[in-house]
RODRENDO-888515 format. One line per 8 residues: number of its first residue (from 1); their letters; for each residue z, y, x of N, C-alpha, C. Coordinates in nm, 2 decimals, m for minus. Layout:
<zapas>
NUM	a	Z Y X Z Y X Z Y X ~ ...
</zapas>
This chain:
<zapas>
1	xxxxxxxx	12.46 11.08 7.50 12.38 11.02 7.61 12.23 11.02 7.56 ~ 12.11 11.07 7.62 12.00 11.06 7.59 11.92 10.98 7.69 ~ 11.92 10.86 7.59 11.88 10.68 7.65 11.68 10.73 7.65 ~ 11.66 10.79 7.61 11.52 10.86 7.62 11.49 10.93 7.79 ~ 11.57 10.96 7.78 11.59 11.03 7.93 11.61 10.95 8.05 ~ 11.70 10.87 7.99 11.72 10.77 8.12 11.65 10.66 8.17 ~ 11.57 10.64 8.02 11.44 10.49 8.05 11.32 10.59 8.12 ~ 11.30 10.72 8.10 11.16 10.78 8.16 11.25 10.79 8.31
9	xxxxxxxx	11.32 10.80 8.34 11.39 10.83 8.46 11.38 10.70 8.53 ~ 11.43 10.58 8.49 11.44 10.48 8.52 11.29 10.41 8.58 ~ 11.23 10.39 8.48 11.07 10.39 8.47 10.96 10.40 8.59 ~ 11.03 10.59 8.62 10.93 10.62 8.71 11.04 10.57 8.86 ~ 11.17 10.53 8.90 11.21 10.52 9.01 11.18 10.38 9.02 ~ 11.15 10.31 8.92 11.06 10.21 8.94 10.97 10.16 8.96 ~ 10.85 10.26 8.92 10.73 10.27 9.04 10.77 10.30 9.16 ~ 10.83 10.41 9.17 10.83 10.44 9.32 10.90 10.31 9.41
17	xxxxxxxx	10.98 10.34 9.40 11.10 10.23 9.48 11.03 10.09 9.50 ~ 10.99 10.01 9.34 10.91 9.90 9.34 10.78 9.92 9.42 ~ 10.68 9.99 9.46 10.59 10.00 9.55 10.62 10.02 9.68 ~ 10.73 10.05 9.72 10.77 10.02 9.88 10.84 9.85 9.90 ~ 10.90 9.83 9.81 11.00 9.66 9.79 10.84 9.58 9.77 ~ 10.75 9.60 9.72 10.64 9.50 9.72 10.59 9.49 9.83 ~ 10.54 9.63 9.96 10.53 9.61 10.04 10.62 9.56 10.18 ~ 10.72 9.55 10.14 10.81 9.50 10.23 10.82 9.33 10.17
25	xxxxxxxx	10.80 9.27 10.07 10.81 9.19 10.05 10.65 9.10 10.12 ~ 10.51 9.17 10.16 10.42 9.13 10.17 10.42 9.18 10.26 ~ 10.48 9.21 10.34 10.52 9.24 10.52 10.57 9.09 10.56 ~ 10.68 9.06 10.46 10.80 8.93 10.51 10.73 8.81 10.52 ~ 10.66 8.82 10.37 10.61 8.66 10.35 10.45 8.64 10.41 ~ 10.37 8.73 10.46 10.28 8.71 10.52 10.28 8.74 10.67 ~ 10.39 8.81 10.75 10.39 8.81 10.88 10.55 8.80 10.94 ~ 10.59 8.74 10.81 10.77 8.71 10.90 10.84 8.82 10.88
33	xxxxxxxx	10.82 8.94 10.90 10.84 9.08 10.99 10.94 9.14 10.87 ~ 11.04 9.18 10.86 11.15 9.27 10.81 11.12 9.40 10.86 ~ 11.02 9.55 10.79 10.98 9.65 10.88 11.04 9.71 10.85 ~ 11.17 9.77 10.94 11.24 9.90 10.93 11.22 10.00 10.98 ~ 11.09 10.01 11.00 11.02 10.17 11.04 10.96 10.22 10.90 ~ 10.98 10.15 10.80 10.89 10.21 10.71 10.99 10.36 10.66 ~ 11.14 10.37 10.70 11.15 10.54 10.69 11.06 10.61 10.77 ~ 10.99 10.56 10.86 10.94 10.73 10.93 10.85 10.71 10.90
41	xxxxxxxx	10.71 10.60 10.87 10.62 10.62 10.77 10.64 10.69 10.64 ~ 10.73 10.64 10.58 10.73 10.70 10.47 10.76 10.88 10.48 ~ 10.85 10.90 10.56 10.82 11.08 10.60 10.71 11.13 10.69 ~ 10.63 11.02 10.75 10.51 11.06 10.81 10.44 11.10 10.73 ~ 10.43 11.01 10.64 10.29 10.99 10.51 10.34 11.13 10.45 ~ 10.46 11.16 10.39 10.52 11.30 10.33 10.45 11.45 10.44 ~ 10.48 11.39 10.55 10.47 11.57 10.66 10.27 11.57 10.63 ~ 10.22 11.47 10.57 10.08 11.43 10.66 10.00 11.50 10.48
49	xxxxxxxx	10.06 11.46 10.41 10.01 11.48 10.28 10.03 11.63 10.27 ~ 10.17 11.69 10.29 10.21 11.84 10.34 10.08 11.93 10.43 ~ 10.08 11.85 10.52 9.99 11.94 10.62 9.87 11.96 10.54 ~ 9.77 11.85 10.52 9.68 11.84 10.42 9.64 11.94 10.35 ~ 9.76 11.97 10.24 9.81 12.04 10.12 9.81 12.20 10.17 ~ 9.88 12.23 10.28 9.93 12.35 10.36 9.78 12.39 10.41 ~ 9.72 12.35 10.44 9.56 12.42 10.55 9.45 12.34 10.52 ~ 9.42 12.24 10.36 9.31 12.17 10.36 9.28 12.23 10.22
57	xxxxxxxx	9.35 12.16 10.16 9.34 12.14 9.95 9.49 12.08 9.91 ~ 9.48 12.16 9.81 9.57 12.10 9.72 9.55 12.06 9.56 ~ 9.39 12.00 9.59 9.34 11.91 9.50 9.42 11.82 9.50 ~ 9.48 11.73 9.36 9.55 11.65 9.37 9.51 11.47 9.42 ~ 9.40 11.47 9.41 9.39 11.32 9.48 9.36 11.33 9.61 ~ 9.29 11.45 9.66 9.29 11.47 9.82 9.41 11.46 9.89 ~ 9.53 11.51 9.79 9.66 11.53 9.89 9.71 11.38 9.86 ~ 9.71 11.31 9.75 9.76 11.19 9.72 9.70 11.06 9.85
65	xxxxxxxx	9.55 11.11 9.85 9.46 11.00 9.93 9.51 11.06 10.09 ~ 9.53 11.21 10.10 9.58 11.22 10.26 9.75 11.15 10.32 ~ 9.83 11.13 10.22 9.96 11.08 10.23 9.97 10.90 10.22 ~ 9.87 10.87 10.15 9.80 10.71 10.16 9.75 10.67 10.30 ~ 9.64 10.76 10.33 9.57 10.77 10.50 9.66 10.76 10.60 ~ 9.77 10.85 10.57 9.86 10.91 10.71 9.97 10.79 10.71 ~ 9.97 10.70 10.62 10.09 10.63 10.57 10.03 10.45 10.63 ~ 9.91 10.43 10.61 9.81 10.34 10.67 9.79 10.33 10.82
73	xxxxxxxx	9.79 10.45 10.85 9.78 10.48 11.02 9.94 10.46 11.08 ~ 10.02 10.51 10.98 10.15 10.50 11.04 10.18 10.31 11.08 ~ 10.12 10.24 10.95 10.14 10.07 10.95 10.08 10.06 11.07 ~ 9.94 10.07 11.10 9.87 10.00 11.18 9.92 10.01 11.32 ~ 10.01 10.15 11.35 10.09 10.20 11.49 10.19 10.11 11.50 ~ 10.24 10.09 11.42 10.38 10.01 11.34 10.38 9.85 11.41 ~ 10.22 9.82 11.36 10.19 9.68 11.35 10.15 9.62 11.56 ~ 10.08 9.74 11.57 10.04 9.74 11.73 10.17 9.76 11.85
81	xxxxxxxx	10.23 9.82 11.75 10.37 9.82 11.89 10.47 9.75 11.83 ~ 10.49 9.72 11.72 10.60 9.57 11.65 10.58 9.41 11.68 ~ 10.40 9.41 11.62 10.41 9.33 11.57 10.32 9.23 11.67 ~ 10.17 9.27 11.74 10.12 9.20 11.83 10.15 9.17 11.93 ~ 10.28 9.26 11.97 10.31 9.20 12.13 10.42 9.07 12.11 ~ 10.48 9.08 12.01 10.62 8.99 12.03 10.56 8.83 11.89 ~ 10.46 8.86 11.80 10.49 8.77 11.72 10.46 8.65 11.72 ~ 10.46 8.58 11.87 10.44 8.45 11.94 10.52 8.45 12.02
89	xxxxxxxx	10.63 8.53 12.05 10.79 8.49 12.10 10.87 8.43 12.03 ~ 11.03 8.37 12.10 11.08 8.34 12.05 11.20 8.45 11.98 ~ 11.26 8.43 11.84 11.36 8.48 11.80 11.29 8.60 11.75 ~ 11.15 8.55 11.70 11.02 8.69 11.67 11.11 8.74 11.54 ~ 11.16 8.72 11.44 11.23 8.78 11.35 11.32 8.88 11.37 ~ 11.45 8.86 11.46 11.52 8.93 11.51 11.47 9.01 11.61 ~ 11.41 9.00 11.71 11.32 9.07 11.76 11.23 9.16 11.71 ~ 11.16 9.18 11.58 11.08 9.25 11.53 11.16 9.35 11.43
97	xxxxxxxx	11.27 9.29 11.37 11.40 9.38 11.32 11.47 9.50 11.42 ~ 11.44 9.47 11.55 11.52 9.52 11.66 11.39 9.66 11.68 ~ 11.28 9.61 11.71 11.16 9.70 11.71 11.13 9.78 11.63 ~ 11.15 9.73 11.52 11.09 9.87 11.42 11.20 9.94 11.37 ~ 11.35 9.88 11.39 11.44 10.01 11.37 11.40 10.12 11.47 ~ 11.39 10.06 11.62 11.37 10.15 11.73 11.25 10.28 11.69 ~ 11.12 10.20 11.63 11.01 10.30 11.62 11.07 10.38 11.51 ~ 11.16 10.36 11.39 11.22 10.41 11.27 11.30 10.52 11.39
105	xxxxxxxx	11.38 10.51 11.45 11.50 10.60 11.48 11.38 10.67 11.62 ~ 11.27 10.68 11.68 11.21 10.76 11.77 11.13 10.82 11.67 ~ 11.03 10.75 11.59 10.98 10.85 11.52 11.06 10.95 11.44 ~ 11.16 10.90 11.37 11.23 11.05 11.28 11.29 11.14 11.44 ~ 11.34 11.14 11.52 11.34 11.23 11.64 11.18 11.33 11.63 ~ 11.06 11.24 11.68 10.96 11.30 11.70 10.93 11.37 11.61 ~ 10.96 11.36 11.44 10.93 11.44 11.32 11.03 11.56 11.34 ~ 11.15 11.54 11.41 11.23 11.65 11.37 11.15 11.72 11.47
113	xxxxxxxx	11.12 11.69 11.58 11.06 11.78 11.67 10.95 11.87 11.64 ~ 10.89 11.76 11.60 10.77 11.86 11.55 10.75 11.96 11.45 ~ 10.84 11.92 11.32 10.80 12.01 11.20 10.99 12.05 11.18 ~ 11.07 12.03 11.31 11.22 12.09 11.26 11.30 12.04 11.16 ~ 11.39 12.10 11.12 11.50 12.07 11.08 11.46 12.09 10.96 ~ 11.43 12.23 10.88 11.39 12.23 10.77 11.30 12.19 10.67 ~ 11.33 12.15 10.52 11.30 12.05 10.43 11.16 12.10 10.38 ~ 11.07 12.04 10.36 10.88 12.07 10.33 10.90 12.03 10.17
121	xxxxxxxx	10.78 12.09 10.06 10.77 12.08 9.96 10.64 12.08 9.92 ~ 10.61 11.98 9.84 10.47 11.97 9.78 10.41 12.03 9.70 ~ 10.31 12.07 9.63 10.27 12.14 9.56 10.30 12.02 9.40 ~ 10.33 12.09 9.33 10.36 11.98 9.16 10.16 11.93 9.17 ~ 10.14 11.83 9.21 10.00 11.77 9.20 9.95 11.74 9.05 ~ 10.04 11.74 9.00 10.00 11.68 8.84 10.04 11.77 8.72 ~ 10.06 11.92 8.80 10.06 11.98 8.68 10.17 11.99 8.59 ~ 10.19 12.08 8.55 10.38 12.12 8.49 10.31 12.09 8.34
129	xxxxxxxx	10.26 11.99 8.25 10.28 12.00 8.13 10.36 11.86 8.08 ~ 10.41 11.93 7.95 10.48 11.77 7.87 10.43 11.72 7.82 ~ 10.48 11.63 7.80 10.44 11.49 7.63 10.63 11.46 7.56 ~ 10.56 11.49 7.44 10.72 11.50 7.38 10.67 11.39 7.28 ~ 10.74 11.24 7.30 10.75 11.13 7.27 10.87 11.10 7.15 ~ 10.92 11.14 7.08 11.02 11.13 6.93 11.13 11.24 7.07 ~ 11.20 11.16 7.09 11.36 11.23 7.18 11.32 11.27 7.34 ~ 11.20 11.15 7.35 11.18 11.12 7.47 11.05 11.22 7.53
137	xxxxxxxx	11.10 11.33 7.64 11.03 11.43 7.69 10.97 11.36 7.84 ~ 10.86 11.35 7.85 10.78 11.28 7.95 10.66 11.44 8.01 ~ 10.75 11.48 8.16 10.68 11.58 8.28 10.53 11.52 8.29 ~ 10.47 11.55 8.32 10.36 11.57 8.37 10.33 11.48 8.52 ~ 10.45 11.55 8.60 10.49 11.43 8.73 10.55 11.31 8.68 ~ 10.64 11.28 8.60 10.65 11.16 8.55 10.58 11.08 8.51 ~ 10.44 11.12 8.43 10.34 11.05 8.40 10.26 11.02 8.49 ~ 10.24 11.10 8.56 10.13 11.10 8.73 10.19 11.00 8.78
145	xxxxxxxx	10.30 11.01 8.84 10.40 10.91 8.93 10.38 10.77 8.87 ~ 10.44 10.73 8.73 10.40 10.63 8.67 10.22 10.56 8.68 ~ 10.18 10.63 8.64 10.02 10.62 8.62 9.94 10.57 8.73 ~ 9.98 10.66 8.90 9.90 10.65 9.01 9.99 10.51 9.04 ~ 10.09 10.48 9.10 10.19 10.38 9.14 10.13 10.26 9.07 ~ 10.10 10.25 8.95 10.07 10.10 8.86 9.92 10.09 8.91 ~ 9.85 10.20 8.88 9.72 10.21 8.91 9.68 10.12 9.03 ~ 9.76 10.14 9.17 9.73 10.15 9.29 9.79 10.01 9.28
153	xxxxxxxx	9.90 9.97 9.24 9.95 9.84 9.30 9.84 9.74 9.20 ~ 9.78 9.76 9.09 9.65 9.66 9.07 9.57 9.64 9.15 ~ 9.53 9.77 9.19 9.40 9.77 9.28 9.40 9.68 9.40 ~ 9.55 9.76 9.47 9.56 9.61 9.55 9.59 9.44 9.53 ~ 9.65 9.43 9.43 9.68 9.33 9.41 9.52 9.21 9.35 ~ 9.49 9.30 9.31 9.34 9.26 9.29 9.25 9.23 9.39 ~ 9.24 9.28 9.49 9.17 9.31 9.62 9.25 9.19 9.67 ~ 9.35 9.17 9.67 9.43 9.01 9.74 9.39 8.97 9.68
161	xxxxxxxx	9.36 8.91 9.54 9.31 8.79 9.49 9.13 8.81 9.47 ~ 9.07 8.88 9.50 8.93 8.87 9.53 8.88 8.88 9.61 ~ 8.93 8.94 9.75 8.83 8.96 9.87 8.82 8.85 9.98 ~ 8.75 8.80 10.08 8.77 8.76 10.20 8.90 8.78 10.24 ~ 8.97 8.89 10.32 9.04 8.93 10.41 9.19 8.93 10.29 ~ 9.16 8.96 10.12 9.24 8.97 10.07 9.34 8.80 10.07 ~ 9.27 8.71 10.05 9.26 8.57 10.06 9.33 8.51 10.15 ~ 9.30 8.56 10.29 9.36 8.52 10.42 9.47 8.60 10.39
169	xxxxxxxx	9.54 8.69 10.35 9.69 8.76 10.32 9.74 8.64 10.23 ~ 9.69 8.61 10.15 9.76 8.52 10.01 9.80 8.36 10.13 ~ 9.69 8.33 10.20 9.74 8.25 10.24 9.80 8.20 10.35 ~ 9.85 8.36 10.43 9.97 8.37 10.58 10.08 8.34 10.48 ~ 10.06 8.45 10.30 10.20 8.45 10.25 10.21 8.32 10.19 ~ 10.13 8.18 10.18 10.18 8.09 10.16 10.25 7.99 10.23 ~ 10.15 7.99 10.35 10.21 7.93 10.48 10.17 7.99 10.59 ~ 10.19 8.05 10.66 10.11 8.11 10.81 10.09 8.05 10.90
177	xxxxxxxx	10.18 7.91 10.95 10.10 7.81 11.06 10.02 7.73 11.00 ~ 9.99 7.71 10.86 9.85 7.60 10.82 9.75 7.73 10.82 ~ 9.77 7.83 10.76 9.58 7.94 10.81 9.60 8.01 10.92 ~ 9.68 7.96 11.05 9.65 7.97 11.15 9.59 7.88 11.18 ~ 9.59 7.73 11.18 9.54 7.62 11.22 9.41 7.62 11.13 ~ 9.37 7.69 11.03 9.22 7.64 10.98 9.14 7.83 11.06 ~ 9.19 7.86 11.12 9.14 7.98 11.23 9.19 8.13 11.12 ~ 9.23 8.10 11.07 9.27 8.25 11.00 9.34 8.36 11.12
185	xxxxxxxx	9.29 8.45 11.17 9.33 8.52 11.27 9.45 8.64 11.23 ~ 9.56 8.59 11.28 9.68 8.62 11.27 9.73 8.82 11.28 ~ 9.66 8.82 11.44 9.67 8.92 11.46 9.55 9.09 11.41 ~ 9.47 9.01 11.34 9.38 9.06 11.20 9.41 9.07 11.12 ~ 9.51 8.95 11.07 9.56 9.00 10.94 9.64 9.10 10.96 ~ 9.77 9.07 11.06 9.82 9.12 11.08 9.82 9.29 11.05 ~ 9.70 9.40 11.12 9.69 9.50 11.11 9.65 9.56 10.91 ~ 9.57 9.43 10.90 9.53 9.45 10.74 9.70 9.51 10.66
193	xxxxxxxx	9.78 9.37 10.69 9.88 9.35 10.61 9.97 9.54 10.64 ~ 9.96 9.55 10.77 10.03 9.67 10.77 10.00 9.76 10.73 ~ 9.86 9.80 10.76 9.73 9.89 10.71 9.79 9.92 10.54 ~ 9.80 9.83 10.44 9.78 9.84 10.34 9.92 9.84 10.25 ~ 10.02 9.79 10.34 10.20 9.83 10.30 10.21 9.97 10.34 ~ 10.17 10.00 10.47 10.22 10.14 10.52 10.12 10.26 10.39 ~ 10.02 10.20 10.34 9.93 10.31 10.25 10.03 10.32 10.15 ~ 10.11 10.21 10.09 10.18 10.20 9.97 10.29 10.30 9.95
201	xxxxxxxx	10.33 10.27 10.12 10.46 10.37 10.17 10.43 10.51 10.16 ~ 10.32 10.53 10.18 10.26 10.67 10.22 10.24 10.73 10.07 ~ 10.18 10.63 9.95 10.23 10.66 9.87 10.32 10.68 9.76 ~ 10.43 10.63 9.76 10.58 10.63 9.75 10.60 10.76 9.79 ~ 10.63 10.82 9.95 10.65 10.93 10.01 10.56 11.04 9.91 ~ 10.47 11.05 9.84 10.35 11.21 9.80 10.48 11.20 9.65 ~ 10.46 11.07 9.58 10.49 11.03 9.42 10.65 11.10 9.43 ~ 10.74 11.02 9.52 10.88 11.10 9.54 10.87 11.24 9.57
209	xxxxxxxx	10.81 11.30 9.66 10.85 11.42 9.70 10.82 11.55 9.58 ~ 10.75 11.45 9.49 10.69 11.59 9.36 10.87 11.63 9.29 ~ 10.96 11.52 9.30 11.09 11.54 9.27 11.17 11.56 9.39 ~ 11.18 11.53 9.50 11.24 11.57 9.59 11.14 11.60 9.74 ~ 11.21 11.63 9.82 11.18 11.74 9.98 11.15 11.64 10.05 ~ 11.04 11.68 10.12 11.02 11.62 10.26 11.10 11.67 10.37 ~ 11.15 11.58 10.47 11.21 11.59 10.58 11.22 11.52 10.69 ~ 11.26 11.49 10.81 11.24 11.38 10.92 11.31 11.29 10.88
217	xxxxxxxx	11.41 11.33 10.79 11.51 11.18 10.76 11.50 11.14 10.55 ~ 11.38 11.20 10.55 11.37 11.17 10.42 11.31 11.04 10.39 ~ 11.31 10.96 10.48 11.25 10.80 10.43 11.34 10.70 10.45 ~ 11.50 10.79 10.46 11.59 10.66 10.56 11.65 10.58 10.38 ~ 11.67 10.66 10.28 11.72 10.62 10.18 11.63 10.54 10.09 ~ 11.48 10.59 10.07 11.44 10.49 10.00 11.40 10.36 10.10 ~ 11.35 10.41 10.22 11.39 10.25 10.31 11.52 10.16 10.26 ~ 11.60 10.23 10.26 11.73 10.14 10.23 11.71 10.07 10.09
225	xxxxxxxx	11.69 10.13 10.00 11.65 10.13 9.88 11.54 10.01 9.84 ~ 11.42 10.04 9.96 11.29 9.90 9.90 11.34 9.84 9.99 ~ 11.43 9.83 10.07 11.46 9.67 10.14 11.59 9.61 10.08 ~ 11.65 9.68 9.94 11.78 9.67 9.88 11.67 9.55 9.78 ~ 11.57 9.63 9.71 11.52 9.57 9.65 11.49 9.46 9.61 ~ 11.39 9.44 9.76 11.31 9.35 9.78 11.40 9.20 9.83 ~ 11.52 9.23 9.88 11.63 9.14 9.92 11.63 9.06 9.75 ~ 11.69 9.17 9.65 11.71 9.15 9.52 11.66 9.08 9.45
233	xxxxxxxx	11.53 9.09 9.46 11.39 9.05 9.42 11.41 8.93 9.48 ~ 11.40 8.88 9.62 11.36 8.77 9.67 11.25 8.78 9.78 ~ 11.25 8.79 9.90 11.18 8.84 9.97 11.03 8.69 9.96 ~ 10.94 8.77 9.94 10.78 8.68 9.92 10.80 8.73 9.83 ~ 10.84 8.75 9.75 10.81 8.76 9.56 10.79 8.89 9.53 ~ 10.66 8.91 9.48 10.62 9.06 9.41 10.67 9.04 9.30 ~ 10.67 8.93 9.18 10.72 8.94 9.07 10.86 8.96 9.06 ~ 10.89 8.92 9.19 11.08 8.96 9.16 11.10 9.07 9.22
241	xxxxxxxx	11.05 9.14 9.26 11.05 9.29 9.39 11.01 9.38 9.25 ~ 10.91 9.33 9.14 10.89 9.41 9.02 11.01 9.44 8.97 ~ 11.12 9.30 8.92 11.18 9.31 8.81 11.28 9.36 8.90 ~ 11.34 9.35 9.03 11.45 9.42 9.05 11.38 9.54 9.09 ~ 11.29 9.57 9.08 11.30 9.80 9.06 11.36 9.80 8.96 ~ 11.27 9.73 8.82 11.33 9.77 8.70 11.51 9.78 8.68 ~ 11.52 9.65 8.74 11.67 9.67 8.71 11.77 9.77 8.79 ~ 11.72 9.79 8.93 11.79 9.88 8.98 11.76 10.02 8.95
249	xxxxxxxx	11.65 10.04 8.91 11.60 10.17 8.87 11.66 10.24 8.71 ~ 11.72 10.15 8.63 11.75 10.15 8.52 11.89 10.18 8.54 ~ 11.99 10.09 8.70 12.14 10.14 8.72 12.10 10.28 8.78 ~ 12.03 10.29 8.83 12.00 10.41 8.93 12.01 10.54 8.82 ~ 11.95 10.56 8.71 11.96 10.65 8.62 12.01 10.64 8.51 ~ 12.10 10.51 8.46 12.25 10.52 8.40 12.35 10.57 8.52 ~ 12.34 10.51 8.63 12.49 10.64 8.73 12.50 10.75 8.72 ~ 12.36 10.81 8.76 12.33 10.92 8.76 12.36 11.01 8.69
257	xxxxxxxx	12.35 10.98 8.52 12.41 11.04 8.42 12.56 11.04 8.40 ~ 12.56 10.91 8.40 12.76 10.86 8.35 12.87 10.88 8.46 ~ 12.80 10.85 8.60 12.88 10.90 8.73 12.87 11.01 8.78 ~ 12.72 11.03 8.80 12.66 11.13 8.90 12.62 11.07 9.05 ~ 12.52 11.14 9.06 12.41 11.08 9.18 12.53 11.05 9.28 ~ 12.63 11.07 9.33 12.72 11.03 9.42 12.75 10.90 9.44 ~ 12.79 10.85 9.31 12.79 10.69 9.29 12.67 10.61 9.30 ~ 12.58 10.63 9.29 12.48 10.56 9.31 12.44 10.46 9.36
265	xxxxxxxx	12.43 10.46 9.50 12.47 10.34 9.60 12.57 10.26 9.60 ~ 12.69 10.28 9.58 12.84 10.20 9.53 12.78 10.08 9.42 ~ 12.72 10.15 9.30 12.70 10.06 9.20 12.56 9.99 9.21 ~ 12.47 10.02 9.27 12.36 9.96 9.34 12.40 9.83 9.43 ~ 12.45 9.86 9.52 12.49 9.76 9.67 12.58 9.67 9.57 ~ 12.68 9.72 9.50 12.74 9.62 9.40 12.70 9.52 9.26 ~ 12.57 9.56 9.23 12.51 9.52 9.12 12.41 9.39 9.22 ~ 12.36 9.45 9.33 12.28 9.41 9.41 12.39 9.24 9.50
273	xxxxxxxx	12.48 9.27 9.54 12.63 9.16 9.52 12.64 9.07 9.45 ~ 12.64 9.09 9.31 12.68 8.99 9.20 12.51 8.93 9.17 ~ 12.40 9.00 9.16 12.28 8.90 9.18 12.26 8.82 9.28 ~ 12.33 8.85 9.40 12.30 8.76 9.51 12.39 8.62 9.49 ~ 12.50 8.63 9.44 12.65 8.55 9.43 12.52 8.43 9.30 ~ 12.50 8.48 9.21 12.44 8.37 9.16 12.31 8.37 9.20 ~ 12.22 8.43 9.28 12.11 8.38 9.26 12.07 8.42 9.42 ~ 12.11 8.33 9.54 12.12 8.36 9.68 11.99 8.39 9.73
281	xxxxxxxx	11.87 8.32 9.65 11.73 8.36 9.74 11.67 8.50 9.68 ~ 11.75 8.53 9.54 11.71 8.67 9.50 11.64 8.63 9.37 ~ 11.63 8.72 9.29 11.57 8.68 9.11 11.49 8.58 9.12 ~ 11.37 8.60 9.24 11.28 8.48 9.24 11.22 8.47 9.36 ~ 11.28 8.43 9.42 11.29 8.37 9.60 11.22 8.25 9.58 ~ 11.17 8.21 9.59 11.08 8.08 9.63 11.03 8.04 9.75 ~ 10.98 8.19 9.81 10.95 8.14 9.93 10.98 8.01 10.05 ~ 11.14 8.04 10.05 11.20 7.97 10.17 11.24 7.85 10.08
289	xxxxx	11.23 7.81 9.96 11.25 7.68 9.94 11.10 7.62 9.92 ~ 10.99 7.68 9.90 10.88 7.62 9.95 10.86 7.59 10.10 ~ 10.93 7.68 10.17 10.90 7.63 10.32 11.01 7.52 10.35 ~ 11.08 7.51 10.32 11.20 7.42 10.30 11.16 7.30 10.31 ~ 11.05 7.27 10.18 11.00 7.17 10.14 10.90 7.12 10.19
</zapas>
């Protein structure tokens, strides 16, 4: 078994995966909202980065920054027909679960229509060279993938803890009826918060597809996947949405090897089971027993 192989494997499905579960986790705890449209963003952001690539450049940050853009625009659509009309109704959780599967299951329709049945491929953005590490052989895309993913989720994360508008995010996600009540504008944040999960998504979608295909239903699995996570993690919690990538990312590419990618999900949804049995709000759920309290 080459445990060299499986931690760079692991590694990088933990950037990816962990960058859509942080955004789903800063969907939840700053606007309520469980977004299950983020599969057809995430294959929007894939077709959008494609087109780009196909009739623009296939300069590598141009296509990386066009699948971020296309992935931002997808949130902000996301957010205007999810999230402004209903998020002062009642049963707005369930309600907003019910909405964005709907935009999830019309947009993958409208993707198949437009670009068909058959699977799109990216150009290798990072270049086909190695790094040969003692045992451990590290692509070129695995370092890119690694590199841009950590890179990006600072950037943001930084930008939350420094800006104006970043500030008003930190504090829907601590309580959202007290910075409603000191005028924090809901429906502003609102588009920010989607704006800048749907970019994450969008980048997730370019970082995946250097190893796998774009298609209209190519965002239904890691959707499943960052909201597996982020459950795991503890929904509000980036630091727990971190550590269960790592851990699921690490079963994810021991199956793979010892079972084969078929089992995958069996021992995921199962591994994802016995963390819940002891630990019900998720590695580090806090949220709902702060609101609790």
């Amino acid at each position: 078994m080459n445990i060299g192989f499986i931690l760079s494997n692991a590694i990088v499905l933990a950037c990816i995966y962990g960058t859509l579960a942080i955004g789903i986790s800063i969907t939840w705890s700053s606007l309520g909202l469980i977004n299950l449209a983020y599969g057809v963003v995430f294959a929007a952001a894939g077709f959008g980065a494609w087109v780009f690539a196909q009739h623009v450049s296939e300069f590598a940050p141009l296509v990386l920054a066009a699948g971020i853009l296309t992935g931002a625009v997808g949130g902000v659509i996301v957010c205007a027909l999810a999230f402004i009309p209903i998020h002062d109704k009642p049963n707005f959780t369930v309600r907003g679960l019910i909405a964005t599967l709907a935009i999830n299951l019309i947009g993958t329709q409208s993707l198949l229509y437009f670009f068909g049945p058959r699977s799109k491929s990216l150009p290798e953005i990072f270049g086909t060279g190695k790094l040969h590490l003692g045992s451990m052989v590290l692509t070129a895309d695995k370092i890119g993938n690694v590199v841009t993913s950590i890179l990006l989720l600072v950037v943001v994360l930084r930008w939350m803890q420094s800006s104006r508008r970043g500030l008003e995010i930190r504090a829907m996600m601590m309580n959202p009826h007290a910075a409603a009540i000191v005028g924090i504008g809901v429906r502003r944040t609102g588009f920010s918060v989607m704006a800048i999960t749907g970019g994450l998504a969008g980048l997730a979608a370019v970082l995946l597809s250097q190893t796998y295909y774009i298609s209209p239903f190519s965002g239904l699995l890691p959707m499943i996947k960052g909201v597996s996570i982020a459950l795991c993690g503890g929904l509000g919690s980036v630091r727990g949405a971190v550590i269960a990538a790592l851990v699921l990312g690490l079963n994810e590419a021991l199956t793979s090897v010892v079972l084969g990618g078929q089992d995958v999900l069996i021992t995921q949804f199962a591994l994802i089971i016995i963390i819940l049995l002891f630990r019900p709000r998720g590695i580090a759920g806090i949220l709902d027993r702060a609101r609790e309290a």
